[in-house]
C-alpha positions as CSV (number, residue, x, y, z in Angstrom):
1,X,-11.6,2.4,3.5
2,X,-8.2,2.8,2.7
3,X,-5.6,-0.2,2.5
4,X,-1.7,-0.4,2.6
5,X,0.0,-3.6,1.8
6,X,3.4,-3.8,3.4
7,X,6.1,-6.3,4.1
8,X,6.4,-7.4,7.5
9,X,8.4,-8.0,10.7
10,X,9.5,-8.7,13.7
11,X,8.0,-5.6,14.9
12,X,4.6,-6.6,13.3
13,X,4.5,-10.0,15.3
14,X,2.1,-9.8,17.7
15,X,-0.7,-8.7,15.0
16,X,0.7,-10.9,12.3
17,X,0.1,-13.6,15.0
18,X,-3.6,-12.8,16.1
19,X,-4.3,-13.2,12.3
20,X,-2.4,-16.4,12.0
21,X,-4.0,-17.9,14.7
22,X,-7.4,-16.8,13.2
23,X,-6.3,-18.1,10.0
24,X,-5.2,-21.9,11.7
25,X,-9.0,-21.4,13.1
26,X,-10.3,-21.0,9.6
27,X,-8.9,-24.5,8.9
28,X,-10.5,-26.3,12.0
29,X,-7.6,-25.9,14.4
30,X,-7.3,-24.9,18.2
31,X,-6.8,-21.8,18.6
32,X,-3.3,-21.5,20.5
33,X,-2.2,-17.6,20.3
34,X,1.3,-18.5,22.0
35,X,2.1,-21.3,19.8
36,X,1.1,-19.2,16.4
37,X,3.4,-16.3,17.9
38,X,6.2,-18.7,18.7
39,X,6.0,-20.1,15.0
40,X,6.1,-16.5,13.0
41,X,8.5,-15.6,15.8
42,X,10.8,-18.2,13.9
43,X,9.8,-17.8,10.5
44,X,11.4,-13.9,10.8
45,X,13.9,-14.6,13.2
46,X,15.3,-17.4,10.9
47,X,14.6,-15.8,7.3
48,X,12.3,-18.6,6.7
49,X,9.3,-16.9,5.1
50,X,8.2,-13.6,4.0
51,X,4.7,-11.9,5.3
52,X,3.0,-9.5,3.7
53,X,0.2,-7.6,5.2
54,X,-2.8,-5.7,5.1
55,X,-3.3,-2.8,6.8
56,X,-5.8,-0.5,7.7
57,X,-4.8,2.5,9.8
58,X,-2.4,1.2,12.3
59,X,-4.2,-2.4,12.4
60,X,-3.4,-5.5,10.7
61,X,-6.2,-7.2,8.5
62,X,-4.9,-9.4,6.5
63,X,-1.6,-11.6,5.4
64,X,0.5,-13.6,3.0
65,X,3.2,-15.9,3.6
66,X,5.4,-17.0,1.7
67,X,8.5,-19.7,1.5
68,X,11.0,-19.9,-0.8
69,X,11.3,-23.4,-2.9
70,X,12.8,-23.7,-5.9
71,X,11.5,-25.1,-9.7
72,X,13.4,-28.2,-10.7
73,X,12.6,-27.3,-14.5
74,X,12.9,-23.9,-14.7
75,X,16.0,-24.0,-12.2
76,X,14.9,-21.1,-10.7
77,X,13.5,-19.8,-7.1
78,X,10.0,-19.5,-6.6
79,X,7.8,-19.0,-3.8
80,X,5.7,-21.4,-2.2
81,X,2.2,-19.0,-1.2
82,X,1.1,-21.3,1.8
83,X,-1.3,-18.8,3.5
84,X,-3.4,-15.8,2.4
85,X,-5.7,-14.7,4.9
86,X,-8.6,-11.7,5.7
87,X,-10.5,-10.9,8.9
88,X,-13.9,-11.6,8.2
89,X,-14.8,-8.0,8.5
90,X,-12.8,-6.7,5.9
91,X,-13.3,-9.4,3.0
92,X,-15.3,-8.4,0.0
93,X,-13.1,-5.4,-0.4
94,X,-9.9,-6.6,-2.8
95,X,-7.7,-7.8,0.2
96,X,-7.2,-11.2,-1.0
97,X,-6.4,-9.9,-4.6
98,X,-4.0,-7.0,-3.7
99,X,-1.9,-9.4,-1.1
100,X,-1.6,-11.7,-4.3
101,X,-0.9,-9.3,-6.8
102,X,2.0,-8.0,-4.0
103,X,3.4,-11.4,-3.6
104,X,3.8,-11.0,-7.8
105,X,5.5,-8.2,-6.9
106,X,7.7,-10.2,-4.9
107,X,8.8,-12.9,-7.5
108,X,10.0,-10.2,-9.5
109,X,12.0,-8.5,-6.9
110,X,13.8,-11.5,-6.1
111,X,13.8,-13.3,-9.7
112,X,11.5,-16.3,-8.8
113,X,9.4,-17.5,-11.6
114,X,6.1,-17.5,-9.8
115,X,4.2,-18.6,-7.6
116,X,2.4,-21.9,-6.3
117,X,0.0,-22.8,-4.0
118,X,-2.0,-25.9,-2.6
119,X,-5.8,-25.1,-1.6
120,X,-8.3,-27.6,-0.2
121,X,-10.9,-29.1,-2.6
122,X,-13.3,-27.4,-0.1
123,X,-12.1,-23.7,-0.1
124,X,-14.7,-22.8,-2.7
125,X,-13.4,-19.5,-2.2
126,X,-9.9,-19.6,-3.2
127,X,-10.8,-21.9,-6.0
128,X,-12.8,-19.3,-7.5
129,X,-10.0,-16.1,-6.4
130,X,-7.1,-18.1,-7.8
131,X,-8.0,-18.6,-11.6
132,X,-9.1,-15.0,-11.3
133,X,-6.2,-14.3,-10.1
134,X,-4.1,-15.6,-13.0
135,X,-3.4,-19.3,-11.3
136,X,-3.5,-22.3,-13.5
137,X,-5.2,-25.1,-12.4
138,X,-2.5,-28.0,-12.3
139,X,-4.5,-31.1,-13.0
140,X,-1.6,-33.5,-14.3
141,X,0.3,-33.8,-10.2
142,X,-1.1,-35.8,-7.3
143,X,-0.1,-34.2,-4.5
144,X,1.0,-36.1,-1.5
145,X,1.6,-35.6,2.5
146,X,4.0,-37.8,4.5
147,X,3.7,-36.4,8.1
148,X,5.9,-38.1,11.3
């Protein structure tokens, strides 16, 4: 099967969207198609994130996002990589790997210093991908959540 990873857009919403909402799914959440269209709606409309996806022929099968933070030591941008997601029919063949290694790609077109990301204790497969990936386990930061 042949893959093309390319930067998405508005254009791209609607599929971008079904994944999303697969993706919100994945992580024990209602689906809500509407609601996960009206929120990447906003991420492109406002510049807020960048998506990257996976395609296969004209179909979308996967997706990264990514938001822009910035490193408070190395006074630089870097991106946040918040979601990274693969329709179960088309995992096992590099997808996961090739959106991260585009998102690399990414920091060095826009001069961010890297990349982090926050998985759950649980996701026993991104906390294998990641290492392989290059990521370094940061054991020396509690992370916290204050949510209204």
């Amino acid at each position: 099967m042949n893959y093309n990873i390319r930067k998405a857009s508005l254009e791209d919403l609607d599929q971008a969207a079904a994944l999303f909402n697969l993706y919100r799914i994945f992580y024990r959440q209602e689906s809500d198609l509407e609601k996960a269209k009206e929120f990447l709606r906003d991420r492109f409309l406002y510049g807020e994130s960048e998506i990257f996806l996976a395609i296969q022929g004209e179909q979308a099968v996967g997706f990264v996002q990514l938001y822009k933070l910035f490193h408070y030591t190395k006074l630089q941008r870097q991106w946040l990589l918040s979601d990274l997601f693969v329709h179960p029919d088309h995992r096992s063949k590099g997808l996961s790997v090739r959106l991260i290694d585009r998102s690399k790609v990414w920091c060095e077109e826009t001069g961010a210093c890297g990349l982090m990301l926050e998985t759950e204790k649980t996701n026993v497969i991104g906390n294998s991908l990641y290492p392989r990936c290059g990521f370094e386990y940061d054991g020396m930061h509690n992370y916290y959540h204050w949510w209204r």
